[in-house]
Phi, psi and omega in degrees: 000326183285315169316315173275005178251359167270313175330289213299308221251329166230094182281021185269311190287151173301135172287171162271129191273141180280160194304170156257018169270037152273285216056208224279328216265325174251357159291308151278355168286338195278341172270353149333296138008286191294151172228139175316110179249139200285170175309135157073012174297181182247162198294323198305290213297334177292331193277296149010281187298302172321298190289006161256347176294321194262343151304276215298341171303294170334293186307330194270338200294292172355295189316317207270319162308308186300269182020295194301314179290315192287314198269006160286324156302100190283148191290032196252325195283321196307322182307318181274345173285325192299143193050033180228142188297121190263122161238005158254357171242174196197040158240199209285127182135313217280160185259087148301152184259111167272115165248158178286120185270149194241020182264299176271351186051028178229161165301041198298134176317156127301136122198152193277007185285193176244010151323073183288142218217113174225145189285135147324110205302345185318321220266313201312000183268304203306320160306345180080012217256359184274120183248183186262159162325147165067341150298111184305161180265134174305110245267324165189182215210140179248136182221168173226118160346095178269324190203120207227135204230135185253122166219168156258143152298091168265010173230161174294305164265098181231178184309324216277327177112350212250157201289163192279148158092027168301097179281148166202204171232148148253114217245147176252157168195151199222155181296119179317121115289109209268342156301279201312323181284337157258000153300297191297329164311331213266332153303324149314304174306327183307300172328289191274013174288121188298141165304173161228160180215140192257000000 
């Protein structure tokens, strides 16, 4: 990006060639990309500006990845999806396994992904999951996803237990109703169950 804003600012000087394995797709994310940095700024604010273009880059590919997986889903799959424990997504809708990582002292999503995906401490009364002094704690949870927060680690000593500059998630969650979820199998099965005619 500096390069290309010296580009900009001196046409004379050779430009620097993007790698070509971006090609054309990483030539325009990257003038996209750019953002105005005033004249005479210090390397911190440039460093700055670069690490929110590339937070908010990140925040949009994620965005874009779920986008992709739900519209990927026909509404036959989608039907067969219902109610069933998700360990390769992790979005709002989806039904998860929380367990305690005793790694992190938190509740973390089951998933196969390499993303850690950790509950709000907000959620945990709603969850049953807040105990009293001197009460084990419980070992997992079946829950379904309301809500998903894209965060970094900025300190070194954080809640979470994770090395600085660490991306993750922080996910809301309200309690699996499991009447309701086996009402709707039981509805489902009806529906498709062949008629008969006398």
């Amino acid at each position: 990006m500096l390069r290309q804003q010296l580009e900009q600012r001196h046409p004379r000087s050779d430009p620097m060639a993007i790698p070509g394995d971006l090609g054309a797709m990483g030539q325009s994310f990257m003038t996209q990309s750019v953002m105005p940095i005033a004249e005479g700024s210090s390397p911190a604010e440039r460093i700055s500006v670069l690490e929110q273009i590339l937070k908010s880059k990140e925040t949009e590919i994620f965005s874009l990845q779920e986008k992709l997986m739900t519209m990927s889903m026909c509404p036959a799959t989608r039907a067969a999806a219902q109610d069933k424990v998700s360990i390769t997504t992790c979005s709002v809708g989806d039904i998860v396994l929380l367990c305690l990582d005793e790694r992190h002292d938190h509740y973390v999503v089951f998933n196969m992904g390499t993303t850690l995906h950790f509950l709000h401490t907000d959620c945990l009364e709603t969850l049953s999951l807040k105990n009293r002094p001197g009460e084990p704690k419980k070992s997992w949870v079946l829950a379904e996803i309301t809500d998903k927060e894209y965060c970094q680690a900025k300190k070194a000593q954080n809640r979470f237990k994770v090395p600085l500059g660490t991306k993750f998630f922080r996910v809301k969650a309200k309690p699996w109703d499991r009447e309701s979820a086996l009402q709707r199998e039981q509805s489902t099965s009806t529906s498709q169950s062949p008629s008969t005619n006398n």
